[in-house]
PyMOL Python script that loads the backbone (N, CA, C, O; Angstrom):
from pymol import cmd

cmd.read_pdbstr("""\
ATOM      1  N   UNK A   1       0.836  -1.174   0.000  1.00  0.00           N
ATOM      2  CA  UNK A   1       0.000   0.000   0.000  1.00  0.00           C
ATOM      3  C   UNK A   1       0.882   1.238   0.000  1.00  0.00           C
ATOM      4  O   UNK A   1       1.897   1.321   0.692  1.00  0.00           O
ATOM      5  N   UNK A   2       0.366   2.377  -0.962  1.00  0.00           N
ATOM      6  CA  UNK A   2       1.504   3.481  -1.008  1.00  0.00           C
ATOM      7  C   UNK A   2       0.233   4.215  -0.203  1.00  0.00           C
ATOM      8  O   UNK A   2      -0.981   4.035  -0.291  1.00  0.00           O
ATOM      9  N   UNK A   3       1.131   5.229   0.716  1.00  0.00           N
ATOM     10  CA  UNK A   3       0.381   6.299   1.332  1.00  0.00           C
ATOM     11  C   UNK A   3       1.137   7.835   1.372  1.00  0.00           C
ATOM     12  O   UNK A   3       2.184   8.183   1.917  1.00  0.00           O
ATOM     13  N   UNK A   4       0.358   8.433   0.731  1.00  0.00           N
ATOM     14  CA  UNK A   4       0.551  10.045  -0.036  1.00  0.00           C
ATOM     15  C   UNK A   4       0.203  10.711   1.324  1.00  0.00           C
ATOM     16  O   UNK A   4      -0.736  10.320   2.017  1.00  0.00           O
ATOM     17  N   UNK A   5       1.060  11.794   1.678  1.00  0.00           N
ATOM     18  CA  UNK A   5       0.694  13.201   2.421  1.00  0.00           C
ATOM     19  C   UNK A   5       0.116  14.267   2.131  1.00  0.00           C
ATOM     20  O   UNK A   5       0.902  15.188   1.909  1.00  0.00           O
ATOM     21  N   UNK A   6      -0.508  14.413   2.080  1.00  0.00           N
ATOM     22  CA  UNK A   6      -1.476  16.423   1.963  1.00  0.00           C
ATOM     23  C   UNK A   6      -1.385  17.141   2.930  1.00  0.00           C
ATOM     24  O   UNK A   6      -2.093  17.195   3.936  1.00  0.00           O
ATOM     25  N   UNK A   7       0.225  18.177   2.401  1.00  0.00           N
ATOM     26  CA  UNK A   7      -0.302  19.212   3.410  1.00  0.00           C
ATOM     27  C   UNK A   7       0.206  20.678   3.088  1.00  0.00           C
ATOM     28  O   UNK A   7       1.159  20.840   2.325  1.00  0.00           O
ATOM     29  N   UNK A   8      -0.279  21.465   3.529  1.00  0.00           N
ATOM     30  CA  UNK A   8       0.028  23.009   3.129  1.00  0.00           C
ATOM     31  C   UNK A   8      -0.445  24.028   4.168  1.00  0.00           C
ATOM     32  O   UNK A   8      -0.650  23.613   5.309  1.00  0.00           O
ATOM     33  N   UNK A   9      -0.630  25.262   3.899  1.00  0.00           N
ATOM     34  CA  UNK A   9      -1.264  26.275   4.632  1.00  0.00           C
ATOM     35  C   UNK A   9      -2.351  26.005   4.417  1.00  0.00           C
ATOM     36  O   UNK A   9      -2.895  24.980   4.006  1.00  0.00           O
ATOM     37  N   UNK A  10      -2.830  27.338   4.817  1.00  0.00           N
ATOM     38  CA  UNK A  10      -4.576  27.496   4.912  1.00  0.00           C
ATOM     39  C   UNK A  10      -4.820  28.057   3.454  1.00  0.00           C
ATOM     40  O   UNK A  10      -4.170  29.070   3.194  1.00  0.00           O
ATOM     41  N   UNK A  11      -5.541  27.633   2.586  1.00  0.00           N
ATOM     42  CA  UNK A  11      -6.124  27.730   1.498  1.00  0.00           C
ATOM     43  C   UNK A  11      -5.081  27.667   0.328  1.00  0.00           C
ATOM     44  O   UNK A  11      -4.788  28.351  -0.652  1.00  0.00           O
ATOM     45  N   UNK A  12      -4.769  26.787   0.778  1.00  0.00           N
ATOM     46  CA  UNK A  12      -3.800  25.954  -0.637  1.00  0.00           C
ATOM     47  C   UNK A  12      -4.166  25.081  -1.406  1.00  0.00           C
ATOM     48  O   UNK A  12      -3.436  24.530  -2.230  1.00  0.00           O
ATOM     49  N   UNK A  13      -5.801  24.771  -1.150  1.00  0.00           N
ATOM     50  CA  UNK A  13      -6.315  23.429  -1.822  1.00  0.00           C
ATOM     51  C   UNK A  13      -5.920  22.120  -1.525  1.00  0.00           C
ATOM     52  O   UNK A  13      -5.566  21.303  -2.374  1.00  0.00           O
ATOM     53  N   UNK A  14      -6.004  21.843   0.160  1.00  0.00           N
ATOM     54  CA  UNK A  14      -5.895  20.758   0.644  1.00  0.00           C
ATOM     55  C   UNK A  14      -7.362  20.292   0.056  1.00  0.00           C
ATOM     56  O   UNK A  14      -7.592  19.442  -0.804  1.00  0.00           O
ATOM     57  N   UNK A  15      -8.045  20.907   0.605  1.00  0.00           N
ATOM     58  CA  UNK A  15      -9.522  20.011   0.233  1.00  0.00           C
ATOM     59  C   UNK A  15     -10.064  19.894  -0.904  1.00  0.00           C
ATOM     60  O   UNK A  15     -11.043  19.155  -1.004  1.00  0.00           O
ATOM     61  N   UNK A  16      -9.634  20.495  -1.885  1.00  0.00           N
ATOM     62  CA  UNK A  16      -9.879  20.243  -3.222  1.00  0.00           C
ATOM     63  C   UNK A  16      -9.205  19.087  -3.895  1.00  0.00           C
ATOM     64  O   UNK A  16      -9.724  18.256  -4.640  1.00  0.00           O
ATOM     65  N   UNK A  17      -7.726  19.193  -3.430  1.00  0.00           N
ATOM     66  CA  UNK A  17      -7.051  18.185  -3.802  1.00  0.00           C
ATOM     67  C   UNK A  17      -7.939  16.972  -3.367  1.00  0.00           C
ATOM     68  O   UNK A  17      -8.504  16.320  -4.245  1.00  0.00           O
ATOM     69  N   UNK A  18      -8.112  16.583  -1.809  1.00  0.00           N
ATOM     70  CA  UNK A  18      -9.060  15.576  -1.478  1.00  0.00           C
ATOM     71  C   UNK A  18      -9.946  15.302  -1.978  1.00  0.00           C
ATOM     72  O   UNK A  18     -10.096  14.131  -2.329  1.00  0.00           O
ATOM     73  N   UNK A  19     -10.938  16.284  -2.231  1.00  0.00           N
ATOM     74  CA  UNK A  19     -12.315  15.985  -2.898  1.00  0.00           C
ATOM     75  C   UNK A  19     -11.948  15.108  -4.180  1.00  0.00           C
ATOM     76  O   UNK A  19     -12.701  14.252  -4.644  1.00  0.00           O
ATOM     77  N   UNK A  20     -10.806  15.403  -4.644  1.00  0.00           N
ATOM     78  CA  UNK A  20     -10.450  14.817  -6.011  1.00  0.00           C
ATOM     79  C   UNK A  20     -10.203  13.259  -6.034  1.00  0.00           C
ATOM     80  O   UNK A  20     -10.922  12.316  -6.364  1.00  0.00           O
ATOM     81  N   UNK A  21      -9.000  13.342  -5.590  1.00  0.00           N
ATOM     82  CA  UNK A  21      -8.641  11.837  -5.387  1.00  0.00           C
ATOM     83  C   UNK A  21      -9.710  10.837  -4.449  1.00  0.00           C
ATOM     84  O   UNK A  21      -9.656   9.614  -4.577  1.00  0.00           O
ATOM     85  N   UNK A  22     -10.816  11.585  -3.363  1.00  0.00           N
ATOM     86  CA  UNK A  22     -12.272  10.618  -3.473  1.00  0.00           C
ATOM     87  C   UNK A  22     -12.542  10.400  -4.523  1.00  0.00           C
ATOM     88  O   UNK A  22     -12.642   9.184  -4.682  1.00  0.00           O
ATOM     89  N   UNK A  23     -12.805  11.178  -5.756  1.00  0.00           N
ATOM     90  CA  UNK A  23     -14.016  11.172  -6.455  1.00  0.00           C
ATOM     91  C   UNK A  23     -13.166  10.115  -7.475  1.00  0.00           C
ATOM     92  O   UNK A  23     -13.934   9.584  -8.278  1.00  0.00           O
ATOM     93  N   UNK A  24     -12.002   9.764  -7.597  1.00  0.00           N
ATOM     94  CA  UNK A  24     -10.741   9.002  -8.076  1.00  0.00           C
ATOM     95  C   UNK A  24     -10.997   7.700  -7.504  1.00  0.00           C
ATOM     96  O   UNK A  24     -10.566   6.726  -8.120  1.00  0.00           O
ATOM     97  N   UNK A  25     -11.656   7.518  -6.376  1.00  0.00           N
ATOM     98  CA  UNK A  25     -11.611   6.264  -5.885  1.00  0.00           C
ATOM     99  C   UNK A  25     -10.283   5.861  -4.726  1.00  0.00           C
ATOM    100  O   UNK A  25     -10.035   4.722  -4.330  1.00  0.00           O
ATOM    101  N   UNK A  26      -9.615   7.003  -4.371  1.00  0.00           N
ATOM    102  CA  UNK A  26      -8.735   7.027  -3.665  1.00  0.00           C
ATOM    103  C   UNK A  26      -9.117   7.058  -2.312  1.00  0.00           C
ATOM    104  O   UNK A  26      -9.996   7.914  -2.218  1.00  0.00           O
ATOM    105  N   UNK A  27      -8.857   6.469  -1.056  1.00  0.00           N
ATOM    106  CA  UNK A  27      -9.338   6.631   0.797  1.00  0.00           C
ATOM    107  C   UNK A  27      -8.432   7.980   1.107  1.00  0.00           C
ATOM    108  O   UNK A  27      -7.375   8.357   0.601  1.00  0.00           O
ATOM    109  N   UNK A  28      -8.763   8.210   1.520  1.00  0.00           N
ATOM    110  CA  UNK A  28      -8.628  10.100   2.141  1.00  0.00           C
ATOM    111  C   UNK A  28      -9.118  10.060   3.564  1.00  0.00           C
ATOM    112  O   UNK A  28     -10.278  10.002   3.970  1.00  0.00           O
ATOM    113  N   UNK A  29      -7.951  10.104   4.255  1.00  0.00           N
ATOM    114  CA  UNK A  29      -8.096  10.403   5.762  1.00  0.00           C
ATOM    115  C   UNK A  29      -7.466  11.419   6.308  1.00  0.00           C
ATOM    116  O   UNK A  29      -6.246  11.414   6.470  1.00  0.00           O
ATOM    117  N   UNK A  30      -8.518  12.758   6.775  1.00  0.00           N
ATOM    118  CA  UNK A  30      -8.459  13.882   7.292  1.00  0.00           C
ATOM    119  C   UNK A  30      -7.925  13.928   8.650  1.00  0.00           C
ATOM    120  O   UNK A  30      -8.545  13.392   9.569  1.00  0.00           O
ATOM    121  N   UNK A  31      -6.979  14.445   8.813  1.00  0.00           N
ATOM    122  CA  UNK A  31      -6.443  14.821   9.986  1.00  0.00           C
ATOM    123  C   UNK A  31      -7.429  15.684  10.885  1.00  0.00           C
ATOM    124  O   UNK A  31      -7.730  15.458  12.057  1.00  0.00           O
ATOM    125  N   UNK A  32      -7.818  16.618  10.158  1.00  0.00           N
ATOM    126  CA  UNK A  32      -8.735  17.654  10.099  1.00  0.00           C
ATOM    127  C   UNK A  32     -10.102  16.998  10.771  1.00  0.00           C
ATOM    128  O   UNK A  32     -10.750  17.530  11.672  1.00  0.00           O
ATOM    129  N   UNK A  33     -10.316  16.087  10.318  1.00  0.00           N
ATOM    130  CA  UNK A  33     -11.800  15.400  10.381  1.00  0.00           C
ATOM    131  C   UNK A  33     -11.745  14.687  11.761  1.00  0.00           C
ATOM    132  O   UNK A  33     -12.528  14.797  12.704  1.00  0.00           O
ATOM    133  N   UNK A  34     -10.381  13.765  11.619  1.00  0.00           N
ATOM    134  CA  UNK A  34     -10.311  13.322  12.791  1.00  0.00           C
ATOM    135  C   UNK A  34     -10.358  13.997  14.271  1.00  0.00           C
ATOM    136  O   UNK A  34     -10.950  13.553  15.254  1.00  0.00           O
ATOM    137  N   UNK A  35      -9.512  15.286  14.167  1.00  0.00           N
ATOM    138  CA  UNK A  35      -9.865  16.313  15.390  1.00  0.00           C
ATOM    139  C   UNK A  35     -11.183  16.512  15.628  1.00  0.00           C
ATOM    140  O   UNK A  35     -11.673  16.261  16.729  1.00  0.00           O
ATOM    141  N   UNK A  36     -11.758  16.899  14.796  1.00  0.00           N
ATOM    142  CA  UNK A  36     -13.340  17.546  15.042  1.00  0.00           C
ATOM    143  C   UNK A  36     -14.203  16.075  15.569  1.00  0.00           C
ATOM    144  O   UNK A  36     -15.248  16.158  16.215  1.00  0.00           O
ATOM    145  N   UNK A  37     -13.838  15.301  15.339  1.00  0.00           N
ATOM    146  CA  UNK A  37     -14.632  14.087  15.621  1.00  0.00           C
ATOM    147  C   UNK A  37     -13.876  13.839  17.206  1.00  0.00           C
ATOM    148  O   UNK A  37     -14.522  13.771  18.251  1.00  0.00           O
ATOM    149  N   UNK A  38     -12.950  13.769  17.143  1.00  0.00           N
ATOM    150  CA  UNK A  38     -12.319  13.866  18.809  1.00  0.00           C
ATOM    151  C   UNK A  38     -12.706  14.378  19.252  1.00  0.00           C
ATOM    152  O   UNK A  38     -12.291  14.096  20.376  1.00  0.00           O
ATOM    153  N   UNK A  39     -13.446  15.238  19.370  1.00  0.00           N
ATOM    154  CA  UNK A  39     -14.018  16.733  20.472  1.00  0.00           C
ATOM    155  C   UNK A  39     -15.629  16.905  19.871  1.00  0.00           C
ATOM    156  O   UNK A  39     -16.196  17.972  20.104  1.00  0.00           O
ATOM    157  N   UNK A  40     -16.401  15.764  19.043  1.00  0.00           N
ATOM    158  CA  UNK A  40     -17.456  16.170  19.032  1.00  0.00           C
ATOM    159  C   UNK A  40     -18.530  15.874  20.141  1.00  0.00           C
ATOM    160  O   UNK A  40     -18.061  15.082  20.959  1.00  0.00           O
ATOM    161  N   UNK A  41     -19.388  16.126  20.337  1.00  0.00           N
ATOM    162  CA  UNK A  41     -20.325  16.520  21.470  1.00  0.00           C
ATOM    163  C   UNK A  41     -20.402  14.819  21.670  1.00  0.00           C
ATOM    164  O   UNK A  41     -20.264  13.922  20.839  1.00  0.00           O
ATOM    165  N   UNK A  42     -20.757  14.763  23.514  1.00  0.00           N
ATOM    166  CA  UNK A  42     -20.904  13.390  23.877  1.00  0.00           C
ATOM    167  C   UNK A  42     -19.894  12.626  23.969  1.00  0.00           C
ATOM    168  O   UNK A  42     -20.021  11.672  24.736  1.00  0.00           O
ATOM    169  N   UNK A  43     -18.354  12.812  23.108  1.00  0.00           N
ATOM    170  CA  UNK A  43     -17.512  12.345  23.007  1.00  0.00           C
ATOM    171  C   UNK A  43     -16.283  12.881  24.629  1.00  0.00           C
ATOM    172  O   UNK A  43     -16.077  13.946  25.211  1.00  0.00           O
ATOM    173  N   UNK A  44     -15.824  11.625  24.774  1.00  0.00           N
ATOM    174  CA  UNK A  44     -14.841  11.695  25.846  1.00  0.00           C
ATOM    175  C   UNK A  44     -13.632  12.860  25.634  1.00  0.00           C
ATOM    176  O   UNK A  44     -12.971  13.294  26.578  1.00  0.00           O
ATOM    177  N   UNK A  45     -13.508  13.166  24.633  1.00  0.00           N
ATOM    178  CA  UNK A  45     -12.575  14.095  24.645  1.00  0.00           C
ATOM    179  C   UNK A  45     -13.375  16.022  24.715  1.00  0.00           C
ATOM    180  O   UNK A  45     -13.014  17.142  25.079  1.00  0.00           O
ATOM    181  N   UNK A  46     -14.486  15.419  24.161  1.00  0.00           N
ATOM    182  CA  UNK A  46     -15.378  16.726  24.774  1.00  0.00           C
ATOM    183  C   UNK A  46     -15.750  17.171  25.849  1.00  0.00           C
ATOM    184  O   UNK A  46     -16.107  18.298  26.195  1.00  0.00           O
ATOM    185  N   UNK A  47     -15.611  15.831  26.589  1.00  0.00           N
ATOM    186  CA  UNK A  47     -15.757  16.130  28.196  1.00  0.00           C
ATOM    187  C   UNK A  47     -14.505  16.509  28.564  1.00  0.00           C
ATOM    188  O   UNK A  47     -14.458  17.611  29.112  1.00  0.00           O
ATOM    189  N   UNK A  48     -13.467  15.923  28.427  1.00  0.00           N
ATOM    190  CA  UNK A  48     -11.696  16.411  28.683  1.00  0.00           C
ATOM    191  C   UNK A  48     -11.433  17.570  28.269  1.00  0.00           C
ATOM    192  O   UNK A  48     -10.488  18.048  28.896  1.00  0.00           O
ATOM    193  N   UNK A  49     -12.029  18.545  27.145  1.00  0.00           N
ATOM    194  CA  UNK A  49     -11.773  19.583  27.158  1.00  0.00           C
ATOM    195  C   UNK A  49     -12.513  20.702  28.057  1.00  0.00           C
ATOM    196  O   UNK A  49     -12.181  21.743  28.622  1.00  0.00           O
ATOM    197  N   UNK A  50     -13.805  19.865  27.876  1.00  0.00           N
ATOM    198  CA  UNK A  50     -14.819  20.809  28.736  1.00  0.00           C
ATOM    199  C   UNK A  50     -13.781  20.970  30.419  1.00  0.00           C
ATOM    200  O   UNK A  50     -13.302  22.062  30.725  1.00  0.00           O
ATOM    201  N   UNK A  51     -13.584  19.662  31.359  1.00  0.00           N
ATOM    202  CA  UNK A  51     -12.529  19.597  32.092  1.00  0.00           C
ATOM    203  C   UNK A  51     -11.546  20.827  32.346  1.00  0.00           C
ATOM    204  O   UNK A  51     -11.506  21.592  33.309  1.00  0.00           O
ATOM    205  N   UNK A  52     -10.663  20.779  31.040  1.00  0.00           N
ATOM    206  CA  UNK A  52      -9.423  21.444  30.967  1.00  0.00           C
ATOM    207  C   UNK A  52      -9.766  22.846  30.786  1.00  0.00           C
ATOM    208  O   UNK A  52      -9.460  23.545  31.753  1.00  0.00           O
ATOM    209  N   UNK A  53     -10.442  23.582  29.592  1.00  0.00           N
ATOM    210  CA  UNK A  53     -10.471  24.554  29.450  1.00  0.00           C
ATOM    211  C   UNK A  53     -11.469  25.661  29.789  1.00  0.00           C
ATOM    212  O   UNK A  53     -11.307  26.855  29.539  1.00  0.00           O
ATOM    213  N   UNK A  54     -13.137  24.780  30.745  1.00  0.00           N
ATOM    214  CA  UNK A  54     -14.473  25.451  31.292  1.00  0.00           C
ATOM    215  C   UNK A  54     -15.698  25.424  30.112  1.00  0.00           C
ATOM    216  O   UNK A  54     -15.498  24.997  28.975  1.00  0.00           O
ATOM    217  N   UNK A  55     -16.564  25.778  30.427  1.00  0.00           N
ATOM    218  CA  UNK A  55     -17.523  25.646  29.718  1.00  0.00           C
ATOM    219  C   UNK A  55     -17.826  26.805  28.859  1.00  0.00           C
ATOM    220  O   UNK A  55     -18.720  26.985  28.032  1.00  0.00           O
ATOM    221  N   UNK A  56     -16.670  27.682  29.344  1.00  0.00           N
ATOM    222  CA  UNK A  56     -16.925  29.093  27.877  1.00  0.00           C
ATOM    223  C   UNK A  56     -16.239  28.869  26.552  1.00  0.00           C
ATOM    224  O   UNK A  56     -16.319  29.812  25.765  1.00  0.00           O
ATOM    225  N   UNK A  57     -15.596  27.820  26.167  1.00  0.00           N
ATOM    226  CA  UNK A  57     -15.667  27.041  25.328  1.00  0.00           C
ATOM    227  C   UNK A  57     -16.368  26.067  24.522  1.00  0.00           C
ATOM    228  O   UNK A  57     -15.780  25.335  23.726  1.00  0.00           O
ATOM    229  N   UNK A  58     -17.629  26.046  24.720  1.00  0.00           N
ATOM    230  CA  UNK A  58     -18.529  25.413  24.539  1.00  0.00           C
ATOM    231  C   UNK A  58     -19.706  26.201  24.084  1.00  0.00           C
ATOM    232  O   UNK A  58     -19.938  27.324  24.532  1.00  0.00           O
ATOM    233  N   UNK A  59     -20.528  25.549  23.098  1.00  0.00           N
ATOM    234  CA  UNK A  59     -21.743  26.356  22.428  1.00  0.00           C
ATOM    235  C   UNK A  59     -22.711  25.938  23.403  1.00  0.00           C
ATOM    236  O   UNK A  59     -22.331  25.303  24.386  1.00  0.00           O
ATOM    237  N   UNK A  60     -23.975  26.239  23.230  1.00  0.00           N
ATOM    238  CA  UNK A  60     -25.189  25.782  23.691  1.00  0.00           C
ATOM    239  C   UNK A  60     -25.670  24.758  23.168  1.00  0.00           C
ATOM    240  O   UNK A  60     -26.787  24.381  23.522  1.00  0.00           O
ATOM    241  N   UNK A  61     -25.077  24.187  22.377  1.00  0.00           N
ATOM    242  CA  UNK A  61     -25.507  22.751  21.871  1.00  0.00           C
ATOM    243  C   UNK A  61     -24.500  22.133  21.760  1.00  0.00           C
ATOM    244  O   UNK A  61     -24.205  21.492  20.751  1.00  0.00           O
ATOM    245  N   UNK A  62     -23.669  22.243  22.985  1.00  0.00           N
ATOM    246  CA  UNK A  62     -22.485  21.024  23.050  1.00  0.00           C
ATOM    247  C   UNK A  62     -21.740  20.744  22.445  1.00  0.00           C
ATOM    248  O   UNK A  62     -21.266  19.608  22.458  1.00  0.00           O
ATOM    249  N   UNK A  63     -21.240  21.957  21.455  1.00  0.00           N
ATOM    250  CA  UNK A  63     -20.349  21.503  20.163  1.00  0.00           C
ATOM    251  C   UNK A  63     -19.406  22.503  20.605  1.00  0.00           C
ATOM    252  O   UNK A  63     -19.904  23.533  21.059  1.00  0.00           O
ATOM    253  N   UNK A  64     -17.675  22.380  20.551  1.00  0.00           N
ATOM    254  CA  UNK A  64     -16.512  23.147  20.906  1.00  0.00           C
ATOM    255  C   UNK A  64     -16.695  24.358  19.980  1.00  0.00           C
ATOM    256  O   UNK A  64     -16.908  24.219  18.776  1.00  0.00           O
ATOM    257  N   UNK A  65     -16.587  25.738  20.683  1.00  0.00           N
ATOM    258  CA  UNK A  65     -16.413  26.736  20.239  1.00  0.00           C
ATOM    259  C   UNK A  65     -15.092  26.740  19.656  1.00  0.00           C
ATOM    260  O   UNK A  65     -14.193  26.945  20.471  1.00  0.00           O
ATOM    261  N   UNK A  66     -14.728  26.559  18.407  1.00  0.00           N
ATOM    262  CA  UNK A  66     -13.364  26.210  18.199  1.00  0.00           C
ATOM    263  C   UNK A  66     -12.704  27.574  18.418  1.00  0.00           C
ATOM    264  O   UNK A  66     -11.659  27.582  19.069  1.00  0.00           O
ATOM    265  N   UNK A  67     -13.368  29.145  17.779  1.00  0.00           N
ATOM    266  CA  UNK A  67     -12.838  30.205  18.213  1.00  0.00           C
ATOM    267  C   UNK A  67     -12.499  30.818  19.342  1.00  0.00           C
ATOM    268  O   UNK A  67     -11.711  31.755  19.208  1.00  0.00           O
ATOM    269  N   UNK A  68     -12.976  30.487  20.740  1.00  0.00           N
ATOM    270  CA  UNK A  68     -12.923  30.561  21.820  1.00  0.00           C
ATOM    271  C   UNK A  68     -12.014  29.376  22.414  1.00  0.00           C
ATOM    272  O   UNK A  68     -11.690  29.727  23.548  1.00  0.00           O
ATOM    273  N   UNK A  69     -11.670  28.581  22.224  1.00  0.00           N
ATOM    274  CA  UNK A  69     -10.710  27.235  22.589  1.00  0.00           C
ATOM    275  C   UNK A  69      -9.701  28.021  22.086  1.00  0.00           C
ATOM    276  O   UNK A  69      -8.839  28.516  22.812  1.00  0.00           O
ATOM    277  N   UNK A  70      -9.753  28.189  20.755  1.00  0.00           N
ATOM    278  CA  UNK A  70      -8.285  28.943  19.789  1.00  0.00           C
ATOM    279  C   UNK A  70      -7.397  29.690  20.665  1.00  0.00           C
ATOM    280  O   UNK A  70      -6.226  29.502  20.995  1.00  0.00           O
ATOM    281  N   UNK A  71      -8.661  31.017  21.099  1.00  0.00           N
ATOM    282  CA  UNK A  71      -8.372  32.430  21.548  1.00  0.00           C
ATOM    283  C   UNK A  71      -7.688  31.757  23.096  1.00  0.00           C
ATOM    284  O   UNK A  71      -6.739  32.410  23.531  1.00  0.00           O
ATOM    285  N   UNK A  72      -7.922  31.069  23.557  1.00  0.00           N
ATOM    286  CA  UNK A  72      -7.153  30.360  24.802  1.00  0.00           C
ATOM    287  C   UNK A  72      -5.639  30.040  24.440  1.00  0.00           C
ATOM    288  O   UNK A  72      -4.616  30.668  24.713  1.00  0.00           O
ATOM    289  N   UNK A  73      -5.854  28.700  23.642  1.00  0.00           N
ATOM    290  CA  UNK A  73      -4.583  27.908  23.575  1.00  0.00           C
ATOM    291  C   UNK A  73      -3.743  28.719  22.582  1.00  0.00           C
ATOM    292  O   UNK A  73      -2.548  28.425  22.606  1.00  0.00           O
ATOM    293  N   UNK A  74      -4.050  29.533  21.843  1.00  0.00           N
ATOM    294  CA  UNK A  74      -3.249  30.308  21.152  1.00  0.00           C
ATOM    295  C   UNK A  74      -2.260  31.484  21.590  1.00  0.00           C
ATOM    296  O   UNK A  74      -1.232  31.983  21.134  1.00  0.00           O
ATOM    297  N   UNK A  75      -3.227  31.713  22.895  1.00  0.00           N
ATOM    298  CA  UNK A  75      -2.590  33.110  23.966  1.00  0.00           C
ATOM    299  C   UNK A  75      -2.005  32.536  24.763  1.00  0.00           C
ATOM    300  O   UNK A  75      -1.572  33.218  25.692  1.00  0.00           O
ATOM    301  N   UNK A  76      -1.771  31.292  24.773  1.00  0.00           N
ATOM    302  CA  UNK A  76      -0.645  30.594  25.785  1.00  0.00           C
ATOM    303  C   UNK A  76       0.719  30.927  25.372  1.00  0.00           C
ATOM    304  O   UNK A  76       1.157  30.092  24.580  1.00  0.00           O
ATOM    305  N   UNK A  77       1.585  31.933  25.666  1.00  0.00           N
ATOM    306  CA  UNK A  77       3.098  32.009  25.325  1.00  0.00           C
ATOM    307  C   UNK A  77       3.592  31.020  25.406  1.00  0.00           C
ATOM    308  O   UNK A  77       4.209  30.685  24.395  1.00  0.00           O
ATOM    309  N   UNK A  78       3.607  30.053  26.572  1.00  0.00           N
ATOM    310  CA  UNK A  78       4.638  29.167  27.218  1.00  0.00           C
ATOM    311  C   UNK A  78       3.839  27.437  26.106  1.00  0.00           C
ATOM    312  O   UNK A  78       4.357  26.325  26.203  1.00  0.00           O
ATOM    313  N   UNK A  79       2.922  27.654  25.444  1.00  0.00           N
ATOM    314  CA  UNK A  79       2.451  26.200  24.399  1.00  0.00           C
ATOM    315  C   UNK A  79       2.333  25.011  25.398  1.00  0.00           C
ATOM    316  O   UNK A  79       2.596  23.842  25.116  1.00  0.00           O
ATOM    317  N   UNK A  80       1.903  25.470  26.604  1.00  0.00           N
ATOM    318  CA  UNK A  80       1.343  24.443  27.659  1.00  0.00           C
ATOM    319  C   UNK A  80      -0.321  24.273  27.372  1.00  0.00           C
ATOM    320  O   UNK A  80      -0.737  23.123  27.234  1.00  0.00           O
ATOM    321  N   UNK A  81      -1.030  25.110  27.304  1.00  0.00           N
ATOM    322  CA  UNK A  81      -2.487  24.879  27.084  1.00  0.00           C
ATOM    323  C   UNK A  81      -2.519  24.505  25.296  1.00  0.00           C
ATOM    324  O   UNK A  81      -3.659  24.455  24.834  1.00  0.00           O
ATOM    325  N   UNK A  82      -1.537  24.286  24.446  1.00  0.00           N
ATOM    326  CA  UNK A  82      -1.847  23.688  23.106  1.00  0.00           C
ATOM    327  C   UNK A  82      -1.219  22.292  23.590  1.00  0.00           C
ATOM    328  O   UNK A  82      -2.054  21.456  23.246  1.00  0.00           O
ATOM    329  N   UNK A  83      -0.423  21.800  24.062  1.00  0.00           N
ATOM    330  CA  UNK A  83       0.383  21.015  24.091  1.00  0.00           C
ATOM    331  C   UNK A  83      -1.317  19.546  24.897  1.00  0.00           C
ATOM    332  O   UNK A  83      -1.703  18.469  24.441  1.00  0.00           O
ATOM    333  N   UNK A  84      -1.804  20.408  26.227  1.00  0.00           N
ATOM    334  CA  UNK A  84      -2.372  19.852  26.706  1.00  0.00           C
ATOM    335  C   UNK A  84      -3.539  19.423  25.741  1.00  0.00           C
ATOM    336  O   UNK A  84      -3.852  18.232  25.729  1.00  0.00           O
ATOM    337  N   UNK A  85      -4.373  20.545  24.725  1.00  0.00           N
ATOM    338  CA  UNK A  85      -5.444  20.614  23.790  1.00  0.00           C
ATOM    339  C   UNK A  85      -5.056  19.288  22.894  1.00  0.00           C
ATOM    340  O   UNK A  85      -5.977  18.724  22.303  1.00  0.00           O
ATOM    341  N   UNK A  86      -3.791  18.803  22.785  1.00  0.00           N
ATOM    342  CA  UNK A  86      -3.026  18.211  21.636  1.00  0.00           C
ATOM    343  C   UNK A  86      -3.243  16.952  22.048  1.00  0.00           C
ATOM    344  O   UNK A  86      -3.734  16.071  21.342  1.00  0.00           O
ATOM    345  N   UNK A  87      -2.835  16.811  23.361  1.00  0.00           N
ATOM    346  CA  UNK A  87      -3.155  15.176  24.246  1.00  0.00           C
ATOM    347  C   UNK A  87      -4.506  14.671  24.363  1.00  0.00           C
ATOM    348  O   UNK A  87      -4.852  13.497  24.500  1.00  0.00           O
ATOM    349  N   UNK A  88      -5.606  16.263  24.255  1.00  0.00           N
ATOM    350  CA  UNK A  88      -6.678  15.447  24.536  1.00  0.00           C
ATOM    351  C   UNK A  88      -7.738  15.030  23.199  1.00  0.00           C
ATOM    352  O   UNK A  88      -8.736  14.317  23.083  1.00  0.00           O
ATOM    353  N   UNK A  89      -6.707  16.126  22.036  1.00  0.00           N
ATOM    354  CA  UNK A  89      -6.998  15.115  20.801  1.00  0.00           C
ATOM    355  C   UNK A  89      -6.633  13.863  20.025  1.00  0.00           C
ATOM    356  O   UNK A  89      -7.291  13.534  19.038  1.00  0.00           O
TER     357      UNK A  89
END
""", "prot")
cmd.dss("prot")
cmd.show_as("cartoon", "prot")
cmd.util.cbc("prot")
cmd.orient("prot")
């Protein structure tokens, strides 16, 4: 089995590229996808963040405010609150 990497900045046509090689018949596994599914609502790592970072991270329907998580682990100088965000994805 050969396995290809996709990766770039932000709007380089990661996901276009993907969409492609699906529609190719190619398996495409999102890194991307996988996070959001780690931290989706009900999920153990949604509770671990809820845990770690409070509930002002959190929408009203239980889904991670990803902009408000960001605005946290991003304002961490010392990359202790990403490092931790990182373990519990």
């Amino acid at each position: 089995m050969v396995w290809i990497g996709l990766t770039g900045g932000i709007s380089t046509g990661k996901s276009t590229v993907s969409e492609l090689l699906t529609k190719a018949g190619f398996a495409v596994v999102s890194a991307d996808k996988l996070a959001h599914d780690a931290i989706a609502p009900g999920t153990e790592g949604a509770r671990r963040v809820r845990e770690a970072f409070g509930e002002t991270v959190f929408h009203a329907d239980g889904s991670v405010d990803r902009a408000a998580l960001g605005q946290i682990v991003f304002s961490d100088s010392t990359g202790t609150k990403r490092r931790e965000l990182e373990g519990i994805i």
